[in-house]
BADRENFI-834232 format. One record per atom (N, C-alpha, C): residue in one letter; x, y, z. Coordinates in steps of 0.2 Angstrom, whole numbers, plus 5000, padded with zeros to 4 digits. Layout:
N
AXYZ;...
This chain:
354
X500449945000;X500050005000;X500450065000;X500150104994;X500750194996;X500250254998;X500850275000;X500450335004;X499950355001;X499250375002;X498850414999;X498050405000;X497550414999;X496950415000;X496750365003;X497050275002;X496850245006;X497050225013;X497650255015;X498350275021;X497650345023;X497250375022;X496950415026;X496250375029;X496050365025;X495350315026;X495350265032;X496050245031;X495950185033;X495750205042;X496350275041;X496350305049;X495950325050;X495350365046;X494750395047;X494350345051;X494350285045;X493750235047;X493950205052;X494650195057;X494650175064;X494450215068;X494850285068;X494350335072;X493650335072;X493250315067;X492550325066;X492150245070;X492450195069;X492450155074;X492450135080;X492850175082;X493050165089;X492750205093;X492650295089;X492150325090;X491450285093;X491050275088;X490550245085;X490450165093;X490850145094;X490950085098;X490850105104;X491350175107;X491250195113;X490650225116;X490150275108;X489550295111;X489050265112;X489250175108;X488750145112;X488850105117;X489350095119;X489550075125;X489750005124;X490049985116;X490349915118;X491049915118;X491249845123;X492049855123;X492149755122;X492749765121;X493349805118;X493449855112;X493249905111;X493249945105;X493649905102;X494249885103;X494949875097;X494749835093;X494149785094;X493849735090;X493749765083;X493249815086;X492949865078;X493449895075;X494149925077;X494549955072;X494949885070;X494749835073;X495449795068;X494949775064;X494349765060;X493849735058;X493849805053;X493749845053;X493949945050;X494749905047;X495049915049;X495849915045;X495649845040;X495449775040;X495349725038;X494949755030;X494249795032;X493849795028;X494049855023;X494549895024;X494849925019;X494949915013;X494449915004;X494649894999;X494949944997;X495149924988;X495449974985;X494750014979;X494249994979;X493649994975;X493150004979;X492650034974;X491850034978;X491649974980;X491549914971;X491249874971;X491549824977;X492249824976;X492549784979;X492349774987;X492449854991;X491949874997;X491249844999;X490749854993;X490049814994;X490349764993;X490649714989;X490649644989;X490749614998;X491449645000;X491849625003;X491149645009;X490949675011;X490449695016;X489949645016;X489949625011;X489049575009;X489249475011;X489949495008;X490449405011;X490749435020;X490849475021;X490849485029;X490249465033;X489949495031;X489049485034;X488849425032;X488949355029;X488449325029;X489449275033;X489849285031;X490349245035;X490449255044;X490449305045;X490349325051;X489749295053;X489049305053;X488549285055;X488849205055;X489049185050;X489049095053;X489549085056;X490049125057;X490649125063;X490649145069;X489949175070;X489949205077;X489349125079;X488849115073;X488349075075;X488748995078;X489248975075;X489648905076;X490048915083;X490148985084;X490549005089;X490348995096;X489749055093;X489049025100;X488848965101;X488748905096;X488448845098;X489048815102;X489548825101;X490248785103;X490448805109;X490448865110;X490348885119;X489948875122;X489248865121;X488848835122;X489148755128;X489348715125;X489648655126;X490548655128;X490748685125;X491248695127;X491648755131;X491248795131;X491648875134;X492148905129;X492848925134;X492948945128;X493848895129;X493648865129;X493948785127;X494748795122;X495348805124;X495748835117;X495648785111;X495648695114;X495748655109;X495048675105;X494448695109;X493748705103;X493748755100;X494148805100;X494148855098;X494548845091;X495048815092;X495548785087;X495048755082;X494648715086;X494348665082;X493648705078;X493548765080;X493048795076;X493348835071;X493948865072;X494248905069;X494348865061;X494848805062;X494848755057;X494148765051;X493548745056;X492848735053;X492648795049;X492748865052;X492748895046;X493048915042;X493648925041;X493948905037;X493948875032;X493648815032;X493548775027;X492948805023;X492548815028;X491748855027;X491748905020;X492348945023;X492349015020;X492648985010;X493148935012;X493548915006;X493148885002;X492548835005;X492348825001;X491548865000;X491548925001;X490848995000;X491349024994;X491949034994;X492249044988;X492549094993;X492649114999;X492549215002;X493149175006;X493949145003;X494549155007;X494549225009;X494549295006;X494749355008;X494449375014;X493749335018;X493549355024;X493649315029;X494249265028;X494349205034;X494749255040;X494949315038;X495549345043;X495049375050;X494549405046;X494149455052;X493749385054;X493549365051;X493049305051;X493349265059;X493849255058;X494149195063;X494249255069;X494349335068;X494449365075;X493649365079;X493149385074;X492649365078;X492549295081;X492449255077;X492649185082;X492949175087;X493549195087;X493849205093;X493549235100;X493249305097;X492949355103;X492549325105;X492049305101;X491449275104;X491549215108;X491949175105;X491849105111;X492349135117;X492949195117;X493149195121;X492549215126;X491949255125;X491449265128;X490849225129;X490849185128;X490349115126;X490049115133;X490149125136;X489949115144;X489049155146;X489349215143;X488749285139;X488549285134;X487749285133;X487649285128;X487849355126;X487749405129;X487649475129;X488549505127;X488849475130;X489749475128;X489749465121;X489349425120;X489649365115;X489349415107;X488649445109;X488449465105;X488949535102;X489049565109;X489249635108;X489949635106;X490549575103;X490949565102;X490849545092;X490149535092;X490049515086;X489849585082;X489449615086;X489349675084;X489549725083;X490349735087;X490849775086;X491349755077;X491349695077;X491449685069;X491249715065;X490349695063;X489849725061;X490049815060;X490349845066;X490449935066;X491049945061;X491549915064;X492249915058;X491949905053;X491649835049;X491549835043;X491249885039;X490549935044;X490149945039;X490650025040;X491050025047;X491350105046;X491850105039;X492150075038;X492450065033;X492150065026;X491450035027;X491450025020;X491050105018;X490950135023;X490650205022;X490950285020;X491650235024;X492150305023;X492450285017;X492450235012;X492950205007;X492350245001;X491550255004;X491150284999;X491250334998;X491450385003;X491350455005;X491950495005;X492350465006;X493050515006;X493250484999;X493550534996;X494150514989;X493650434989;X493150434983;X493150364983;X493550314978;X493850274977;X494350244974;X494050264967;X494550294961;X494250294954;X494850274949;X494850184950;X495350154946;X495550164937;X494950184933;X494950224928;X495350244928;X495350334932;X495550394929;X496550384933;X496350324938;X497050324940;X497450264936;X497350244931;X497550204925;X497550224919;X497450294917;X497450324912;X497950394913;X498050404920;X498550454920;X499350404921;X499550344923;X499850324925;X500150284919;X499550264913;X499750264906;X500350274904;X500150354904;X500650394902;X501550404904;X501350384911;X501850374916;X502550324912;X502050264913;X502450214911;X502650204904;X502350224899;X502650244893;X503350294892;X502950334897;X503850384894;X504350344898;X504350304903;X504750264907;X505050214903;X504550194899;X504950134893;X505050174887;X504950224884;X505250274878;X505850274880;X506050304889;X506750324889;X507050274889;X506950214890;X507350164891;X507550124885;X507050124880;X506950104873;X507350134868;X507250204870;X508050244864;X508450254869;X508850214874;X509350224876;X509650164877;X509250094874;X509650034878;X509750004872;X509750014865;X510250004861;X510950044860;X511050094860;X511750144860;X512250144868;X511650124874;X512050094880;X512250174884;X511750204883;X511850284883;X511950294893;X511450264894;X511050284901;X511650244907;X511950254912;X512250234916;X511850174920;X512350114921;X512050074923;X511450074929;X511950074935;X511350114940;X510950134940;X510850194935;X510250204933;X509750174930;X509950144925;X509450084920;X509250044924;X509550024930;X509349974935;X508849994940;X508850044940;X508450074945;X507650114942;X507650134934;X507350134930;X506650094926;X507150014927;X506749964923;X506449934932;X506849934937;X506349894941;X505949934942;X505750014942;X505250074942;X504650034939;X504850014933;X504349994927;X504149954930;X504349894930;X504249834933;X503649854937;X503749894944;X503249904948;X502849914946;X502749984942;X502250024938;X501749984936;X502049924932;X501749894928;X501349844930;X501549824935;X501049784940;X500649824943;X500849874945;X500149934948;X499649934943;X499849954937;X499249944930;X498949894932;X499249844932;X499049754931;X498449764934;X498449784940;X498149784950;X497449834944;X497449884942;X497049934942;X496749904937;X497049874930;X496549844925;X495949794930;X496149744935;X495949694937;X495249724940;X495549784945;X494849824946;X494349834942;X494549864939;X494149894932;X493749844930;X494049794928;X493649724924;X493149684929;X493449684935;X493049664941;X492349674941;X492349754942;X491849804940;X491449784935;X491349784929;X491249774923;X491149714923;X491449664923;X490949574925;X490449564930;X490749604933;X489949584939;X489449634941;X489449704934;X488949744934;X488549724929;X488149694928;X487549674924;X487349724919;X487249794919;X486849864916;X487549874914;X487949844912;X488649884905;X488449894903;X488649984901;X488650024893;X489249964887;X489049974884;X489749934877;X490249974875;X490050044877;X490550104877;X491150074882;X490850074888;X491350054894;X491649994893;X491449934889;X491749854888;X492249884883;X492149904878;X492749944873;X493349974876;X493149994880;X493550054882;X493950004888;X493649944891;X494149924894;X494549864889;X494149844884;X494749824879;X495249874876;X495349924876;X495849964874;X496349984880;X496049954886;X496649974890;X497149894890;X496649854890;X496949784891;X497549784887;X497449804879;X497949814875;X498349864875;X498149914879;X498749964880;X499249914886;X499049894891;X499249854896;X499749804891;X499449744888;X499849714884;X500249724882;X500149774878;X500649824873;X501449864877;X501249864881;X501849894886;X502149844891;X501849774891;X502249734892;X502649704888;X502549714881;X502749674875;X503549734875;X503449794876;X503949864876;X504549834881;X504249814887;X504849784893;X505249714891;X504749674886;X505349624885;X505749644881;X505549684877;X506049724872;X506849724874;X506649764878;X507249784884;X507649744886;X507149654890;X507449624893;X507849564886;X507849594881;X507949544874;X508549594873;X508549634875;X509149704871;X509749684875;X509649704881;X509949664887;X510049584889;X509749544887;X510149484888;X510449444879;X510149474876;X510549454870;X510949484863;X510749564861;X510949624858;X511749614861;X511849634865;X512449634868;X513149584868;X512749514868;X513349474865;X513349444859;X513049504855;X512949454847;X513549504842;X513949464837;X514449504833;X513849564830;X514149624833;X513649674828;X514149744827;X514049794822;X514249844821;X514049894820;X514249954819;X514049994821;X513350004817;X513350004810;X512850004808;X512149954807;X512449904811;X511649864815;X511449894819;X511749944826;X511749984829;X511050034828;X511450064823;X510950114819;X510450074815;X510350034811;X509750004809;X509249984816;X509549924819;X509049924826;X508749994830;X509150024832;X508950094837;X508550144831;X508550134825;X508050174820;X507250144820;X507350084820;X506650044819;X506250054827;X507050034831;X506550054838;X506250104839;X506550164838;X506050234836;X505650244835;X505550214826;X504950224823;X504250164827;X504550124831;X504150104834;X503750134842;X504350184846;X503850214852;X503850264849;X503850304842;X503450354838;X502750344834;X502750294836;X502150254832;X501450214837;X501950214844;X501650194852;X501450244855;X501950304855;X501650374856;X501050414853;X501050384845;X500550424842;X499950414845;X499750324843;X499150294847;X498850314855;X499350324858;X499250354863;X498850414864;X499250454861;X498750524861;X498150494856;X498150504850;X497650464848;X496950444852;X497150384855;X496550374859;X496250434865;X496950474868;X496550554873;X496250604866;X496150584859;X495750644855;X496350704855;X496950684855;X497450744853;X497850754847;X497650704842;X497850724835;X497150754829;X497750764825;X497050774822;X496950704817;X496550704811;X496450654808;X496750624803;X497150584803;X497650544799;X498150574799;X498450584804;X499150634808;X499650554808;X499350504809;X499650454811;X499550394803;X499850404799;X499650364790;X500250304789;X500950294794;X501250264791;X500850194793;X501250144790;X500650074791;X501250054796;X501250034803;X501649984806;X501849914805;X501349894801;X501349814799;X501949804794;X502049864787;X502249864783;X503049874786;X503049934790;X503749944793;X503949874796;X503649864798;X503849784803;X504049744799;X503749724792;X504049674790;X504649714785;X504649764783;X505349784781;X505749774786;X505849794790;X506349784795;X506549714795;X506249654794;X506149604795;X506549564788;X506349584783;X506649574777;X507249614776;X507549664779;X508049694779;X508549664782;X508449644789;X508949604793;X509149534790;X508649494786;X508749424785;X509149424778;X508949494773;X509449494768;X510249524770;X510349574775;X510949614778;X511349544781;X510949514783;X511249444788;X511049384785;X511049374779;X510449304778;X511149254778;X511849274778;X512549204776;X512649184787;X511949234788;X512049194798;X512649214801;X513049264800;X513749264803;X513649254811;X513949254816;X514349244823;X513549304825;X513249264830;X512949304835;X512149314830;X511849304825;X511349304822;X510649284824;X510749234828;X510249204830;X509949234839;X510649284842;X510249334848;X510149374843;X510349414835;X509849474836;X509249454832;X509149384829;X508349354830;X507849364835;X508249344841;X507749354848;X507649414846;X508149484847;X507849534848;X507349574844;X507549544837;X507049564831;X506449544833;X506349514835;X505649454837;X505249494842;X505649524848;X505449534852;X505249624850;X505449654845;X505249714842;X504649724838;X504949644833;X504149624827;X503449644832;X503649584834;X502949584841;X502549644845;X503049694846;X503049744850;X502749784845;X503049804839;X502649844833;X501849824832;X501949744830;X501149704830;X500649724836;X500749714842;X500349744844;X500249794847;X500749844846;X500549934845;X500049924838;X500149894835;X499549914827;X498849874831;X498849814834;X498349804835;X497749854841;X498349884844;X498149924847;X497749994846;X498250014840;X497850064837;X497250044830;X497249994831;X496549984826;X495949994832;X496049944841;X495649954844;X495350014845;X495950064845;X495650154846;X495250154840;X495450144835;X495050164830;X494350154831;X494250084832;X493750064834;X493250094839;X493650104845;X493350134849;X493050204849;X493450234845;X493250304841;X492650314837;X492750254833;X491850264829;X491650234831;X491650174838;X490950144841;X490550114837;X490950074832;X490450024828;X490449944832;X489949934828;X489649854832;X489749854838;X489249904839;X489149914849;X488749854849;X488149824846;X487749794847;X487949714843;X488349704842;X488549634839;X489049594840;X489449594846;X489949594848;X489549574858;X489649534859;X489549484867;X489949514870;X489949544878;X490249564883;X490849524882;X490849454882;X491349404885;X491549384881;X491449394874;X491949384867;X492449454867;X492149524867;X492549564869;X493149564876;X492849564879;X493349544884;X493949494881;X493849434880;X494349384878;X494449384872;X494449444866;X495049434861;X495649464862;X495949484868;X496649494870;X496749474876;X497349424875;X497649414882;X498149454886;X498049434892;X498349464896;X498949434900;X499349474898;X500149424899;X499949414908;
């Protein structure tokens, strides 16, 4: 977790908890802010999900708890032995993510099994955590994974542009470059986490616009597309380097790689409506396989080291391939054609996700 909007929430909704616990007089408060800090998502939906599998998992781990103090008190081996039970309860209700809060109210409760009225009020303080949290998660900054995977787009792009025209020529100092790509590296699973949101959302809301399913096929391949960018990198760097090359491969490669995050950049804007129309005419598929014909006749007698700068070439083809496929999807999304012909889940699954 990094510093920011949910680093304040989280600390709202325990104050607002504990608050909330002491004005009506139940204790141990700490119950309700650990059950607050648990039910923190990163999403609305995720929030309502997470509160509706809290509530029905809680209710059968407070209900298992009572019967079991019932007969046993508060028993450690039967406490163990209930603990166990839900657990398996939750795993197979499909709700692992609520076995954590789930097994402290278990705990509370049969620690207070003796009391109906403990028992209850230890169950009930969960209940204040979960719902304080899911109210401040509404209401303050509420998570909007969208607009924070469309600025961050950008982020990462230029992160891979500088590293793209600079890891053929070997410009960039090492420590830097290291410290640069593992940036990436993170970033890019940050996106991965924020796509997942997104989709999340969108599967399991029933009334999708096709606007919005479009539009999350465009990031899915902007996502892909930028993973295809990093192996680049990781192909320039484990094989580019120990293949017999000269100066003038040199300049052949780092030229095409150009015209390739020149052509990754255009779509880009592109799809935010900042070009104008046919600003962007070269055909990338065309470029690609020149490039491709160029190298095999430049190198087709195989000298010493031919076959790393195939991988690399490979790892460039591809990377161009799906920048084009990418900017068709814009296209598409732009004119909004066969909104009406095209299945939520065939959309969704014409591009995979590394």
């Amino acid at each position: 977790m990094v510093f920011g909007a949910r680093v304040w929430k989280t600390g709202i909704a325990v104050a607002l908890s504990l608050y909330i616990s002491i004005w009506l007089d139940f204790s141990p408060p700490v119950i309700a802010a650990v059950a607050a800090i648990f039910a923190m998502q990163p999403s609305i939906y995720r929030s309502w999900r997470y509160f509706l599998d809290q509530l029905q998992t809680n209710v059968l781990g407070a209900a298992l708890a009572l019967l079991a103090g019932m007969f046993f008190s508060n028993n450690p081996i039967a406490i163990g032995i209930v603990c166990i039970l839900v657990i398996i309860i939750c795993l197979r209700m499909r709700m692992g993510e609520t076995i954590g809060l789930t097994l402290v109210t278990v705990v509370a409760v049969m620690e207070a099994s003796a009391e109906w009225q403990f028992a209850m009020n230890r169950f009930l303080l969960s209940l204040i955590g979960i719902g304080s949290a899911f109210v401040i998660n509404v209401i303050f900054f509420p998570p909007k994974p969208k607009q924070q995977f469309s600025t961050q787009i950008h982020t990462v792009f230029g992160t891979i542009s500088l590293l793209l025209r600079t890891v053929i020529s070997d410009e960039m100092k090492e420590s830097v470059f290291r410290e640069e790509k593992e940036g990436l590296r993170n970033a890019l699973r940050s996106l991965g986490e924020k796509y997942k949101l997104m989709e999340e959302e969108i599967k399991k809301v029933r009334r999708t616009s096709f606007g919005r399913i479009r539009q999350l096929v465009v990031y899915k391949q902007m996502l892909h597309t930028l993973y295809k960018g990093l192996e680049v990198i990781d192909a320039v760097e484990e094989h580019y380097f120990q293949s017999a090359r000269s100066a003038r491969t040199d300049a052949f490669f780092d030229a095409h790689l150009e015209r390739l995050i020149k052509f990754h950049e255009h779509v880009l804007l592109k799809f935010d409506d900042k070009l104008k129309a046919g600003s962007t005419e070269f055909d990338i598929e065309a470029e690609n396989e020149k490039f491709m014909t160029t190298l095999i006749e430049r190198y087709g007698e195989k000298p010493d080291g031919m076959l790393r700068l195939s991988v690399v070439a490979a790892a460039m083809y591809d990377y161009g391939h799906q920048t084009g496929r990418l900017d068709k999807l814009v296209e598409h999304f732009h004119r909004g054609e066969t909104e009406e012909k095209e299945p939520f889940e065939a959309l969704l699954e014409t591009i995979r996700l590394k």
